[in-house]
N, C-alpha and C positions, 0 to 999 in steps of 0.2 A: 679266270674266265676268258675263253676266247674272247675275241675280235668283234666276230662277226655274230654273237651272242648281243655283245652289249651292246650293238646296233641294233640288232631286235625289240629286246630292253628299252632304251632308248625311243623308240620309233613307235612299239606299244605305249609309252609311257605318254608322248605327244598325240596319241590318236585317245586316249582316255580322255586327258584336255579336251583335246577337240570334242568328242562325245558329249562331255559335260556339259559344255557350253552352248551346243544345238540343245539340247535338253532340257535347262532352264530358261536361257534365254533369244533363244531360234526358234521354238515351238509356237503354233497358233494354237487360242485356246477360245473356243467358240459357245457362251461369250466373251468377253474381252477380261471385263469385272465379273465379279462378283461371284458365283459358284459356278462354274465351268459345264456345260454337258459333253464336250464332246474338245478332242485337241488332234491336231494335227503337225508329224515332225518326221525329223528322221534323226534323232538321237544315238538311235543303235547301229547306224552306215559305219562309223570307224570300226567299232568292233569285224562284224562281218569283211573287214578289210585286213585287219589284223589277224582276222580265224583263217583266212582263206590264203591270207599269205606266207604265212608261219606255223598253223596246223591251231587245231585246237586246245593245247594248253597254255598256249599265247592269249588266245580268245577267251580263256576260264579264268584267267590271270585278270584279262584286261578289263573283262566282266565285273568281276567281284568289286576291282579297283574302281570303277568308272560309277559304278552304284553308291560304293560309300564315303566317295572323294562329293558326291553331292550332295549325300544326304547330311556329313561333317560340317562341308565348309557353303551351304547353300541353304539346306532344310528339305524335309518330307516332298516327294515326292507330288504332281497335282494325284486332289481325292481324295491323297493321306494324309493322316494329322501326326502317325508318329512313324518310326522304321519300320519295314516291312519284310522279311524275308522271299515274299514273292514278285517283290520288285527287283530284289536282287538276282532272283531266280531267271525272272523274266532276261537280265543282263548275260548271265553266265548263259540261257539258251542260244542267243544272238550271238556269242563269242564261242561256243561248241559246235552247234549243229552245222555253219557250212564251212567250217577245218575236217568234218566228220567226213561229210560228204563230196569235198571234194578231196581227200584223199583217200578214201574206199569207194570212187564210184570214177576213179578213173576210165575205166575199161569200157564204162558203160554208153550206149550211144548217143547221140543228140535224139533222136529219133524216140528214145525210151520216154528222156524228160519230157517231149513234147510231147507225147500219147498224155503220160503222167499229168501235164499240167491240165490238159482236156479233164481226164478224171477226178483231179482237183475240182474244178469247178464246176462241175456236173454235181457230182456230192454237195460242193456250197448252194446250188440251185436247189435239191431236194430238201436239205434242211430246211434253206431258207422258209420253201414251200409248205411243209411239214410247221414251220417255227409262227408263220402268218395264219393259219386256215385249222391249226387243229391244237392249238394253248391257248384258249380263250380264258382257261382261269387262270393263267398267270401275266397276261399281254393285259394292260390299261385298258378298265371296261369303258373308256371314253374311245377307243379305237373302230368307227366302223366298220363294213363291206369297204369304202372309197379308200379309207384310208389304207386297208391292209394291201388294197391293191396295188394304191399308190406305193408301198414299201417292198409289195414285193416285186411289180414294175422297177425299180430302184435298183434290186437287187439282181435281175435279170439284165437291167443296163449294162452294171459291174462287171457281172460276166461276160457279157461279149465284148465289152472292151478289152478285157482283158483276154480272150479267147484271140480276138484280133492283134491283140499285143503278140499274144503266141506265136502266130503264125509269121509277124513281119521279124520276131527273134530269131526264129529258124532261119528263113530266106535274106535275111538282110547282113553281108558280109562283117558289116561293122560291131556286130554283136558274136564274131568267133564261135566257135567249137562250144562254148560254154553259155552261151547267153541263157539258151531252155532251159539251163540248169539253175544257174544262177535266180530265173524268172520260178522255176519250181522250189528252190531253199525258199524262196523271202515269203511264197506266197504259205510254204508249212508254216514259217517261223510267224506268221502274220496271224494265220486261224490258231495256234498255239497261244499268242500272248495275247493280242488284241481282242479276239473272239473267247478263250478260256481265261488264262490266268489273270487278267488286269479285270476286268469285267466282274470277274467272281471276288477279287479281293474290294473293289469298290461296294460290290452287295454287301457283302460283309460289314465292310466299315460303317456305312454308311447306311443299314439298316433296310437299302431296297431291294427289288426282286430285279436279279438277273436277268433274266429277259426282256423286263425293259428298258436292257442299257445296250439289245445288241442292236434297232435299226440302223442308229446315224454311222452305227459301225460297219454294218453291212455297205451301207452307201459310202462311204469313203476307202474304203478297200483298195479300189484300183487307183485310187489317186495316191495312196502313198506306196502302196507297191510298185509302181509306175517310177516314181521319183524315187525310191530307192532301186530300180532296175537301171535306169539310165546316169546314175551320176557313178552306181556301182563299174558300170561299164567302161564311163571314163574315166574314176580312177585307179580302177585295178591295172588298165592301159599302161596309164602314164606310168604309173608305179614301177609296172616291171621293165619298161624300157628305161628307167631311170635306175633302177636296180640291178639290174640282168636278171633279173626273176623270172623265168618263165614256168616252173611250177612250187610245188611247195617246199621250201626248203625244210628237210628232216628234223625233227627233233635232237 
């Protein structure tokens, strides 16, 4: 095996670590005890550091690894009481999709992801809209006219912070050639797991209706997108001046 493989190796192997350990015990979990409703982390940042640096079978590798190096030597996942496949799934999306995208969308301009991410959130506003005002039989019939407003108020906040996120990514040197892009991967991989796969396996397990597990989700959105846009920033930096990386080294 080369060299410069089992530094890869190696350096996925440390960022699985690191993974783990934001994940069980770096996450906030709101409330503190007892049965959780809602959690906030950034667990899956190594991965998308690994996918992005080394391509996405790096990130498929380090996915799988980082899932059930926790589930072994830690326990179930919050929500779950036994193994889950779409917890593991949820890992391997975060370790694929931006090795995916940042190596088939090279060519592509900042300009595209910035429209992109506008449409992103346009969409999240319509569901939302759509999700408060017209599911009455599936939304808590304790929910009234204040409340739905209040959430969907919420969820309109989200958006234009993060709409404003967009535009200072663009214009703001510090975030390079890629930041709209980077800011369009996390916010797919966000409504993919956050919004679909985690949400639907929790109804599952746990016997309740989906729908009433997406507000606090909606509301917290741009806050961990946020915090993975900007720490993503600073270490993919460091990294490849530390590496010489400056894009993705081949398979």
């Amino acid at each position: 095996m080369r060299k410069k493989e089992v530094r890869k190796l190696i350096f996925t192997g440390l960022m699985v670590a690191i993974g783990v350990v934001l994940t069980y015990f770096l996450s906030i979990t709101i409330p503190p005890s007892g049965s959780p409703i809602i959690r906030f982390g950034i667990g899956y940042l190594p991965l998308i550091v690994i996918s992005i640096l080394f391509g996405p079978i790096y990130g498929l590798m380090g996915g799988i690894a980082q899932d059930l190096l926790g589930i072994f030597l830690i326990g179930a996942p919050i929500f779950s009481y036994t193994f889950s496949p779409v917890y593991t799934l949820n890992a391997v999306l975060y370790g694929v999709v931006p090795g995916l995208f940042f190596r088939y969308t090279a060519k592509w301009s900042k300009r595209f992801f910035f429209v992109g991410n506008f449409v992103l959130l346009s969409l999240f506003l319509i569901v939302a809209g759509i999700y408060f005002f017209n599911l009455e039989y599936v939304i808590s019939q304790t929910l009234g006219q204040t409340e739905k407003y209040l959430l969907l108020a919420s969820g309109v906040f989200s958006a234009l912070i993060l709409g404003f996120l967009n535009i200072i990514v663009k214009r703001n040197p510090r975030y390079g050639d890629q930041g709209t892009k980077l800011l369009f991967v996390v916010m797919v991989l966000y409504m993919l797991v956050s919004l679909g796969t985690t949400p639907l396996q929790i109804a599952f397990v746990q016997a309740i209706p989906y729908w009433s597990l997406l507000p606090l989700r909606i509301v917290k959105m741009p806050i961990e997108v946020m915090a993975y846009l900007v720490l993503l920033v600073t270490i993919l930096k460091l990294l490849r001046e530390l590496t010489g990386e400056n894009s993705q080294t081949e398979e």
